[in-house]
C-alpha positions in Angstrom: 4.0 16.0 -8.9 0.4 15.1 -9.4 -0.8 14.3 -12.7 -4.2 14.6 -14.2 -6.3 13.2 -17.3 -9.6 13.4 -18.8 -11.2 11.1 -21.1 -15.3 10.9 -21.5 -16.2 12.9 -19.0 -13.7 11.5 -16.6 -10.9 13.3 -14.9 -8.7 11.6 -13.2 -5.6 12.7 -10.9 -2.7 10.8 -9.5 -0.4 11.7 -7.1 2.6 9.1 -6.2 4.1 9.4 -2.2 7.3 8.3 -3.3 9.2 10.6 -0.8 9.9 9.1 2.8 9.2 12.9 4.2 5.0 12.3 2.4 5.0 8.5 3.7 5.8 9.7 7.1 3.4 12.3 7.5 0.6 10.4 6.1 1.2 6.6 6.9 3.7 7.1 9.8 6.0 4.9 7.9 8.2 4.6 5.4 6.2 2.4 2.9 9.4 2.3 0.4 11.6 0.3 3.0 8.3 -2.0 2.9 8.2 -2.7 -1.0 4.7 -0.3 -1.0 4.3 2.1 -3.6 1.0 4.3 -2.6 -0.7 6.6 -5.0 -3.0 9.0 -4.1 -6.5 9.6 -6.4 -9.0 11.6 -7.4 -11.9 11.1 -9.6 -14.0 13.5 -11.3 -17.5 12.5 -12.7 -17.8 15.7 -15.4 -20.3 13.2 -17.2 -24.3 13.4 -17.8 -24.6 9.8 -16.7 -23.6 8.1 -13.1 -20.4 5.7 -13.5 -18.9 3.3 -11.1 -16.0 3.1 -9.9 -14.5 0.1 -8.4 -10.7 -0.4 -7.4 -10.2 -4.1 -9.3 -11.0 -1.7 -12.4 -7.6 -0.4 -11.6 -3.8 -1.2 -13.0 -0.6 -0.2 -12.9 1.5 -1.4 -15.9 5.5 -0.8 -15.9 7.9 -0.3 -18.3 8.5 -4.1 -18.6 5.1 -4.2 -19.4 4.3 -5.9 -16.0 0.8 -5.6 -15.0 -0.2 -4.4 -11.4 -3.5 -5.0 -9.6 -3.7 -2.7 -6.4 -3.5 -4.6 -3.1 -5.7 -4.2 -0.3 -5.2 -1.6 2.6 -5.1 -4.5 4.7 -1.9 -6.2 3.1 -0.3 -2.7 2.5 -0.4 -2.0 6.7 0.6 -5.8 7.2 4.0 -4.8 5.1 4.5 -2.2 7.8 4.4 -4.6 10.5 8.0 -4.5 12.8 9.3 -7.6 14.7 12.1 -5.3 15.9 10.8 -4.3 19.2 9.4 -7.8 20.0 12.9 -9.4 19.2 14.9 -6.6 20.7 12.1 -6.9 24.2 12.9 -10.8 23.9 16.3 -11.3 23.8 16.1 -8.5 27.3 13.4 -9.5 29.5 12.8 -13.1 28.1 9.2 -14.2 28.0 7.9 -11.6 29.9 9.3 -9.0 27.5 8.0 -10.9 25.0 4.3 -11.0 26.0 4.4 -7.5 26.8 5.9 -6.8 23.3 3.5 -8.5 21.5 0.6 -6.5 23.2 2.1 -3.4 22.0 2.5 -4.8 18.7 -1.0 -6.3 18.4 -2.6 -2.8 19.3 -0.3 -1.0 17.0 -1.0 -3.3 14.6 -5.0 -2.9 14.5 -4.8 0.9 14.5 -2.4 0.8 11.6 -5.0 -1.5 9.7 -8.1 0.8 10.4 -5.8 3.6 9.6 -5.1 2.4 6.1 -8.5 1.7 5.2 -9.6 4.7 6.3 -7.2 6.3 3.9 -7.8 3.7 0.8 -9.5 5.1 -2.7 -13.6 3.8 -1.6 -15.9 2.2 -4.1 -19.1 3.1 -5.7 -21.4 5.3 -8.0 -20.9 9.2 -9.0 -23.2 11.4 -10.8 -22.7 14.4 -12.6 -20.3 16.2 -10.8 -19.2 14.1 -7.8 -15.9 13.2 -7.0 -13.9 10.4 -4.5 -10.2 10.1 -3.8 -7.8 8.4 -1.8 -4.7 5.8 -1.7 -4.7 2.7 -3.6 -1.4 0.5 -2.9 0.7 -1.3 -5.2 3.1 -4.0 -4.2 5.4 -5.7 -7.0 6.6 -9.1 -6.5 10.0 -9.9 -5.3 12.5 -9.8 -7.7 10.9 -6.5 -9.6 13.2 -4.2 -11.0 13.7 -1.2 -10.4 11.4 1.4 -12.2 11.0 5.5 -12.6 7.8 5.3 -14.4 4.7 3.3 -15.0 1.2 3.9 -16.4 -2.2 3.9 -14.4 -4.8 2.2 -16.0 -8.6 2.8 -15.3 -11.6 1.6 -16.7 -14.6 3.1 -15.1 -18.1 2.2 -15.8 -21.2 3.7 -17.3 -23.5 2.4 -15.4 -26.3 3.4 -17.8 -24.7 1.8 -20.6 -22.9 -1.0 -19.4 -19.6 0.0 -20.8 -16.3 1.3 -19.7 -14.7 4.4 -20.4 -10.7 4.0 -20.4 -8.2 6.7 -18.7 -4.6 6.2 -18.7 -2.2 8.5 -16.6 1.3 8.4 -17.2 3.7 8.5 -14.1 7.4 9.5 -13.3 9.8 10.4 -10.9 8.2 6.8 -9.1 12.2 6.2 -8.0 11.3 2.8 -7.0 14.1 0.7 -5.9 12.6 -3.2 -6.3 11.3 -5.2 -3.9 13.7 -7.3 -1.9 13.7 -10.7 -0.4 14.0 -10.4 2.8 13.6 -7.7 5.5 16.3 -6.8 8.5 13.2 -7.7 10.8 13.0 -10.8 9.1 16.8 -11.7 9.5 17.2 -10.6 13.2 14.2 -13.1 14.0 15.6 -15.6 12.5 18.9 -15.0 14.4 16.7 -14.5 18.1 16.2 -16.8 20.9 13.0 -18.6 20.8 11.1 -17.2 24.0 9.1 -20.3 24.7 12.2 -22.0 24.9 14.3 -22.5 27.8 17.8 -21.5 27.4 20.3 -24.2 27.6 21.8 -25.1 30.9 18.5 -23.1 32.5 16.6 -26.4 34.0 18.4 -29.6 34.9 
């Protein structure tokens, strides 16, 4: 459910994707499975004078009190990444499967990133009555617990003045399960054949 505040002349709306069902028809992904929690904003300048708005002016604090700095759309697609099909294509078809794997991968993998950025919150200056939005992505460190609800925290700034105007929105329903250690994709990689290594008994 998204949630809106308004402080100074700022109005500011969140909207979690917490549901796989959203994450898939946005991202194409399930971003949970990856340890990403995206939040959609929107920002409202309702003020006289132009602000900035900038995404390291942005935090998400938890119940813990843990503080969270958003991480870049970049790092956010990366978590999306799948070994899966270049494992599964090795252990097949050998090197050759593996090559042609990896292509796959390496062209899925750009369009992913450019699709992520794409979607990201932007940066810069709004006057009186101009408005961004989009995703900013928060990863928490392994080991995290799990948590239903946070706060956002946003400072943006009067440019005129130099100064920052505060807005908090509280979150919940975030059903966040914790970030693991280790991925399936990460295990079954381990567990794989190296491909540029020939298999025993294979050259005398």
């Amino acid at each position: 459910m998204p949630i809106s505040k308004t402080a100074g002349g700022i109005s500011v709306g969140a909207d979690p994707y917490v549901r796989p069902d959203r994450q898939k028809a946005v991202f194409d992904g399930d971003l949970s499975e990856a340890g990403v929690l995206p939040i959609q904003i929107w920002l409202e300048n309702q003020g006289e004078r132009r602000v900035l708005v900038r995404r390291s002016d942005l935090m998400l604090v938890l119940p813990n009190g843990q503080q969270l700095s958003p991480a870049g759309a970049g790092m956010a697609a990366s978590r999306m990444e799948s070994i899966g099909g270049v494992v599964g294509a090795t252990v097949a078809f050998g090197i050759i499967g593996y090559l042609a794997a990896s292509s796959a991968e390496d062209k899925a993998r750009t369009s992913r990133q450019v699709d992520f950025r794409d979607k990201e919150l932007q940066e810069g200056a709004l006057g009186k009555g101009e408005s961004i939005h989009g995703f900013v992505f928060f990863i928490p460190l392994a080991g995290t617990a799990a948590f239903n609800q946070a706060t956002l925290m946003l400072k943006v700034i009067d440019i005129e003045e130099g100064t920052s105007v505060p807005v908090s929105v509280p979150l919940v329903n975030l059903n966040f399960t914790g970030m693991h250690e280790s991925t399936q994709e990460q295990q079954e990689l381990k567990s794989a054949p190296d491909p540029l290594r020939p298999r025993q008994g294979y050259f005398r």
